[in-house]
DOMARNU-564961 format. One record per residue (C-alpha): residue in one letter; chain; y, x, z. Coordinates in steps of 0.5 Angstrom, whole numbers, plus 500, padded with zeros to 3 digits. Layout:
N
+------+------+-----+-----+-----+
: code : unit :  c2 :  c1 :  c3 :
+------+------+-----+-----+-----+
:    a :    A :   Y :   X :   Z :
...
+------+------+-----+-----+-----+
//
This chain:
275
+------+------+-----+-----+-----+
: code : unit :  c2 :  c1 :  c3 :
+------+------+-----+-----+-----+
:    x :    A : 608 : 245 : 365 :
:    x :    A : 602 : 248 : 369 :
:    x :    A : 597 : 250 : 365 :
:    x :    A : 591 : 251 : 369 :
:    x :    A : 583 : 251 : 367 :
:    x :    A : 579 : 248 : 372 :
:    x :    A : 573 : 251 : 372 :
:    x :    A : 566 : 250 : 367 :
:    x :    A : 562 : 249 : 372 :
:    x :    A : 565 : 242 : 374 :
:    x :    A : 565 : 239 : 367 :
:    x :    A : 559 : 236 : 364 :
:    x :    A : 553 : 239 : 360 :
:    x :    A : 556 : 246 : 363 :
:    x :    A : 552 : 252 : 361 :
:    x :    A : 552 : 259 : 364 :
:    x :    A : 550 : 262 : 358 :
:    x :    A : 556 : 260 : 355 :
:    x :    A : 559 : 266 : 358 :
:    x :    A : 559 : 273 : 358 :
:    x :    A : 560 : 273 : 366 :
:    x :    A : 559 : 267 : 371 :
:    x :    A : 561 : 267 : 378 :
:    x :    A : 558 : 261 : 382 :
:    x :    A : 559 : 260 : 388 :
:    x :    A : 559 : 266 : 390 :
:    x :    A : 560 : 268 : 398 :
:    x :    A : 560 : 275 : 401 :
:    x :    A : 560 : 277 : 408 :
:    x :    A : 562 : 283 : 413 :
:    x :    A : 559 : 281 : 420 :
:    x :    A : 563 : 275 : 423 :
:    x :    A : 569 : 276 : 417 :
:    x :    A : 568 : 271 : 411 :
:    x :    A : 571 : 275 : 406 :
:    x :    A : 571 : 269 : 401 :
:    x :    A : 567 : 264 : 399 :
:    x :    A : 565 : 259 : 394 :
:    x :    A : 568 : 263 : 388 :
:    x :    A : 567 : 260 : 382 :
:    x :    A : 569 : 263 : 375 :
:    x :    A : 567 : 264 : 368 :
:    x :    A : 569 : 271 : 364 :
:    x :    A : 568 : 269 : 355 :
:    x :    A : 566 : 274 : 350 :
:    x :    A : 571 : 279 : 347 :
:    x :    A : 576 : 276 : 354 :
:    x :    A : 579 : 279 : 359 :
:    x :    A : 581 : 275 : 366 :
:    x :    A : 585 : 278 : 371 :
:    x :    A : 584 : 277 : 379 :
:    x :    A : 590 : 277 : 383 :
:    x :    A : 592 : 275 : 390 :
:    x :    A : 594 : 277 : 397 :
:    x :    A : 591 : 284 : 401 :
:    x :    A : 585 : 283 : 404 :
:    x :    A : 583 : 277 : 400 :
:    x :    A : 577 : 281 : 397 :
:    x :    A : 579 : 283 : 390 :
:    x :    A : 575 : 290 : 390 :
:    x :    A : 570 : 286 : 394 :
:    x :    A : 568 : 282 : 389 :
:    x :    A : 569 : 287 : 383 :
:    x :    A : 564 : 289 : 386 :
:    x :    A : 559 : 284 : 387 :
:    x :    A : 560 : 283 : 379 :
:    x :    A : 558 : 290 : 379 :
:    x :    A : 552 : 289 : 383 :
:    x :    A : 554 : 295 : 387 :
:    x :    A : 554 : 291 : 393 :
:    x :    A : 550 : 285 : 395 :
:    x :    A : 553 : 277 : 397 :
:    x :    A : 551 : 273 : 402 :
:    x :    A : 551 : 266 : 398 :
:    x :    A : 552 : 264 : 390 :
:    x :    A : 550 : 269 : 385 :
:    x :    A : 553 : 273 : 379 :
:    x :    A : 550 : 272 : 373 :
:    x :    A : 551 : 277 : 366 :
:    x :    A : 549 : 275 : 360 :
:    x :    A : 544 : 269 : 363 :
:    x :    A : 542 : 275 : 368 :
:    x :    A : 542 : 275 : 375 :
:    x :    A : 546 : 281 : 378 :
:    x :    A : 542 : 284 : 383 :
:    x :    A : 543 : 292 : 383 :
:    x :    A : 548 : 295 : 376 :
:    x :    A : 546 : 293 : 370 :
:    x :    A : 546 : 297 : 363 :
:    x :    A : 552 : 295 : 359 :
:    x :    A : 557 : 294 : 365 :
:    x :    A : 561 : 299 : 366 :
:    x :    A : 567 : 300 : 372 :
:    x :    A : 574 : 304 : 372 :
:    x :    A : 576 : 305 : 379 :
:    x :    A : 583 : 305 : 382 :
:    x :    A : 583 : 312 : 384 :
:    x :    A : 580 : 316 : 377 :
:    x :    A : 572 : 317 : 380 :
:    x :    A : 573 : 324 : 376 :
:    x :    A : 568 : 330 : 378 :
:    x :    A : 572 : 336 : 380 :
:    x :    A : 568 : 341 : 378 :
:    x :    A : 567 : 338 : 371 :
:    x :    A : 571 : 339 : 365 :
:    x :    A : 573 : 333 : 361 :
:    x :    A : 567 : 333 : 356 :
:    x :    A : 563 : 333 : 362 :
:    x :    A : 566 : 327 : 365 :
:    x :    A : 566 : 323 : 359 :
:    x :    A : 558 : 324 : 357 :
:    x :    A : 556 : 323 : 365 :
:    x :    A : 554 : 316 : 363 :
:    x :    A : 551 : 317 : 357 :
:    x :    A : 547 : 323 : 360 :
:    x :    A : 545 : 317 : 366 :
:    x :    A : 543 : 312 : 361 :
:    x :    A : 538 : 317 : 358 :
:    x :    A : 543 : 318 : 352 :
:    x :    A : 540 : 324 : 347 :
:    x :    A : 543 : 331 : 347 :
:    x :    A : 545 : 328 : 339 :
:    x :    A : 548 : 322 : 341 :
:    x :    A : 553 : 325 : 346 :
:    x :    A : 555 : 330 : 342 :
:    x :    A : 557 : 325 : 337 :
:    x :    A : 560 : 319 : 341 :
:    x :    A : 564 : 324 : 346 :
:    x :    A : 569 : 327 : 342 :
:    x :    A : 570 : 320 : 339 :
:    x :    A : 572 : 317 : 346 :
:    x :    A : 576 : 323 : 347 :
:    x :    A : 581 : 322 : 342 :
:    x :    A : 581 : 316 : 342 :
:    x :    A : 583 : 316 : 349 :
:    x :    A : 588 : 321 : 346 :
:    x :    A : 585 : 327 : 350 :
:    x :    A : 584 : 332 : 344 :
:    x :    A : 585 : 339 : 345 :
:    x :    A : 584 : 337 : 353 :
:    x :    A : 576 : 337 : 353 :
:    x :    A : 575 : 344 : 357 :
:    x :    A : 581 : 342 : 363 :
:    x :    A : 578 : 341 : 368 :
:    x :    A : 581 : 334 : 373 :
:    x :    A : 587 : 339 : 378 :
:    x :    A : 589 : 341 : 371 :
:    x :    A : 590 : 334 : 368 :
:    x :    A : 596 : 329 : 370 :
:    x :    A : 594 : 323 : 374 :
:    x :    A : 595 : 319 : 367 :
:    x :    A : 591 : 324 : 364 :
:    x :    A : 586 : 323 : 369 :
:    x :    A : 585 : 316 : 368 :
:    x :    A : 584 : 316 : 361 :
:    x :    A : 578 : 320 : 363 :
:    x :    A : 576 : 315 : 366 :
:    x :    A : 577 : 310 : 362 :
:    x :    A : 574 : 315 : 356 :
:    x :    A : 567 : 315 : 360 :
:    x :    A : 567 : 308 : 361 :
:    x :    A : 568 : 306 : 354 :
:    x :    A : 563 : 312 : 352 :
:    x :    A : 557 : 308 : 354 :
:    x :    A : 560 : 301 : 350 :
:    x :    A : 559 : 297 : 355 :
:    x :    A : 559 : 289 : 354 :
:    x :    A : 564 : 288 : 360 :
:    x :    A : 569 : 293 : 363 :
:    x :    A : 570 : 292 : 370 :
:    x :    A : 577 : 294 : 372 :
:    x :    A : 580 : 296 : 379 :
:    x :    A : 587 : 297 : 379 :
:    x :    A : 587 : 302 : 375 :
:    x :    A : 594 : 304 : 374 :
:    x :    A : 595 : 303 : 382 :
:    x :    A : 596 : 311 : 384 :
:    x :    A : 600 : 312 : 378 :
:    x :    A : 608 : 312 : 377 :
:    x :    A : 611 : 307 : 373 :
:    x :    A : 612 : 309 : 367 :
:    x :    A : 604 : 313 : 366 :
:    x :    A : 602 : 305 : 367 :
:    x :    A : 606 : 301 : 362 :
:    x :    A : 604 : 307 : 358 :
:    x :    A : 596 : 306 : 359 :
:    x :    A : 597 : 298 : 360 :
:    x :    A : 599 : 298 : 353 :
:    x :    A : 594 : 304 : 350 :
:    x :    A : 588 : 300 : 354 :
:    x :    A : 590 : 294 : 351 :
:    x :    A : 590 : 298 : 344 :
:    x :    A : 583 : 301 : 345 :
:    x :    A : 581 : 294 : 348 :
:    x :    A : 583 : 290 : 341 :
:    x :    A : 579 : 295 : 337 :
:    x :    A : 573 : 293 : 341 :
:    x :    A : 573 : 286 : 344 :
:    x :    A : 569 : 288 : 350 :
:    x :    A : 569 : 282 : 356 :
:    x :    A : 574 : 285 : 362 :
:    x :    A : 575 : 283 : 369 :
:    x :    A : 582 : 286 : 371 :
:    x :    A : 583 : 286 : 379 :
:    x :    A : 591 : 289 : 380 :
:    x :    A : 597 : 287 : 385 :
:    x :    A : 601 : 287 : 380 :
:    x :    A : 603 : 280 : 378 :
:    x :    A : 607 : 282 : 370 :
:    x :    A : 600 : 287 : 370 :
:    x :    A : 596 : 280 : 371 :
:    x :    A : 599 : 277 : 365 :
:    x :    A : 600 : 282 : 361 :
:    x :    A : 593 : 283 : 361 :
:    x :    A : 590 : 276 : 361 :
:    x :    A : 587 : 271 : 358 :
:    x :    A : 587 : 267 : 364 :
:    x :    A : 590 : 270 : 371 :
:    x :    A : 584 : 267 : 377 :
:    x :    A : 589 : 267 : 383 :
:    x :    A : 585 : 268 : 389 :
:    x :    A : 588 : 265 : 396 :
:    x :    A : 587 : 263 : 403 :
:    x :    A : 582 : 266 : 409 :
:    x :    A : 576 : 266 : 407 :
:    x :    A : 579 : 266 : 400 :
:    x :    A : 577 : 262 : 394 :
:    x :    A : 579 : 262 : 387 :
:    x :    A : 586 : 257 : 387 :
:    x :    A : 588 : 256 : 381 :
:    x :    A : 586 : 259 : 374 :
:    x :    A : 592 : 259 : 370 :
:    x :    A : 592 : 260 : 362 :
:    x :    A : 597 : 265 : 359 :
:    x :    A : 598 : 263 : 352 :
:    x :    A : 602 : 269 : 350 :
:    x :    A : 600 : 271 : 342 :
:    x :    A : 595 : 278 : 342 :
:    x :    A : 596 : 284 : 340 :
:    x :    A : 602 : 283 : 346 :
:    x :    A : 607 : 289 : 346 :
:    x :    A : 613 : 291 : 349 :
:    x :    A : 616 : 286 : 346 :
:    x :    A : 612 : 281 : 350 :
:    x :    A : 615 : 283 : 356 :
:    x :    A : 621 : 281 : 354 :
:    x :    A : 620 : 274 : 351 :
:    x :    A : 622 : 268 : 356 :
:    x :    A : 615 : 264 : 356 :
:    x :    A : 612 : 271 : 359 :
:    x :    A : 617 : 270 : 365 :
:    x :    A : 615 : 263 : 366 :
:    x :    A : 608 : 264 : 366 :
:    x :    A : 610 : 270 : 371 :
:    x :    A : 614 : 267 : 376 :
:    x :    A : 608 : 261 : 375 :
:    x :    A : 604 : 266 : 379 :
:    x :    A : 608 : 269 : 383 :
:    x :    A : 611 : 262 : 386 :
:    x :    A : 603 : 260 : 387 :
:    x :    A : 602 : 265 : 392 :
:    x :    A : 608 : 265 : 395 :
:    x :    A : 606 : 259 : 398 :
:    x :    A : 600 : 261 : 401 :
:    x :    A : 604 : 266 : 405 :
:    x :    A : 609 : 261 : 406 :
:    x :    A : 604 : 255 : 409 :
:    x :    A : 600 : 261 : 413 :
:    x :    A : 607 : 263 : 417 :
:    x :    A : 608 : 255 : 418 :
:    x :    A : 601 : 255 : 421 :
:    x :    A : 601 : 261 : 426 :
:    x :    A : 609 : 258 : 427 :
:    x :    A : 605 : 251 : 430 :
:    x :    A : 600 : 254 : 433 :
+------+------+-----+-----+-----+
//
């Protein structure tokens, strides 16, 4: 049976400080191009919610918006009570394609936040050996990024995001320009660093068993302009493993998700066929 979480907002009493993250009616446009609109979701203290859905729907877009790296065109976005109107302390983003300074060694790019945050001299040197390793990076902190493998780049990245303990963690596919093998790796030592501290995390990805993997919930953003569909809850027991992925209720919720947006894509090709 479909397990699917109808949005806070239309229950009675519904509070947005409730939540660490509240997405209300959010519209973004490019020009004469609605990118979505209308998207309404929630994002719980210590969760983390996975956004899927078709190319060009406007995942990154929205990130983004959460972010406060670009503005939106209706609703708004709001974290810890707060209206989102430009990058606030606390969040932090991991973006697909590492985001590494090239002439600075990994050191360096771990403590670019903290410096940016006005962190002192004392506690960078302190926190910044810490994420390194627990990243797994120690003994790399002098190499610079055309030294590192692409998954070692990338656990750079998260490092310099964990170093400035955010409250959120924003994630745009940040496995998608990585092989196969590097990425089940890093989903499961980004799920382990995740467990010991319980930040709330938005995790945008193509990748449907990466959605449910991840997920409390897996939001599933459809139609032009698009709007959240559906949220469907994943209840699969935490810590999760690689044993997970072999468990049958993990292909069900799976192939719950991916029969969903099949038939978006089926109903878009019926409608051009009628037209």
């Amino acid at each position: 049976m479909d397990q699917v979480r109808e949005h806070p907002l239309s229950e009675p009493g519904h509070s947005t400080s409730e939540f660490r993250i509240s997405v209300v009616g959010l519209g973004k446009r490019y020009g004469d191009l609605q990118v979505f609109e209308d998207v309404n979701l929630d994002v719980g203290d210590s969760e983390i919610v996975s956004i899927v859905g078709p190319s060009g729907c406007g995942k990154t877009t929205l990130l983004r918006c959460i972010d406060g790296l670009i503005d939106y065109n209706a609703g708004e976005v709001l974290i810890e009570g707060d209206r989102v109107t430009e990058p606030r302390e606390g969040v932090a983003m991991v973006f697909q394609h590492f985001g590494l300074f090239p002439w600075k060694s990994v050191y360096s790019n771990v403590a670019y936040g903290l410096e940016l945050a006005g962190a002192k001299k004392s506690e960078i040197r302190e926190k910044v050996p810490h994420f390194i390793e627990l990243v797994g990076l120690k003994g790399f902190e002098d190499r610079y990024p055309y030294e590192l493998s692409g998954g070692m780049q990338q656990r750079c990245g998260f490092a310099r995001a964990l170093a400035t303990e955010p409250s959120v963690l924003l994630m745009d596919e940040p496995f998608g320009a990585i092989d196969a093998q590097t990425r089940e790796i890093l989903q499961f030592e980004l799920l382990r660093i995740w467990g010991m501290n319980r930040t709330s995390m938005v995790f945008v990805t193509h990748s449907i068993e990466e959605a449910v993997l991840m997920g409390d919930r897996v939001v599933i953003l459809k139609g032009r302009p698009s709007t959240v569909s559906d949220i469907i809850t994943i209840d699969l027991e935490r810590p999760r493993t690689r044993e997970t992925l072999l468990m049958p209720r993990f292909s069900e919720l799976k192939e719950q998700v991916w029969s969903t947006l099949v038939d978006d894509v089926m109903r878009a090709e019926y409608v051009l066929s009628d037209n």
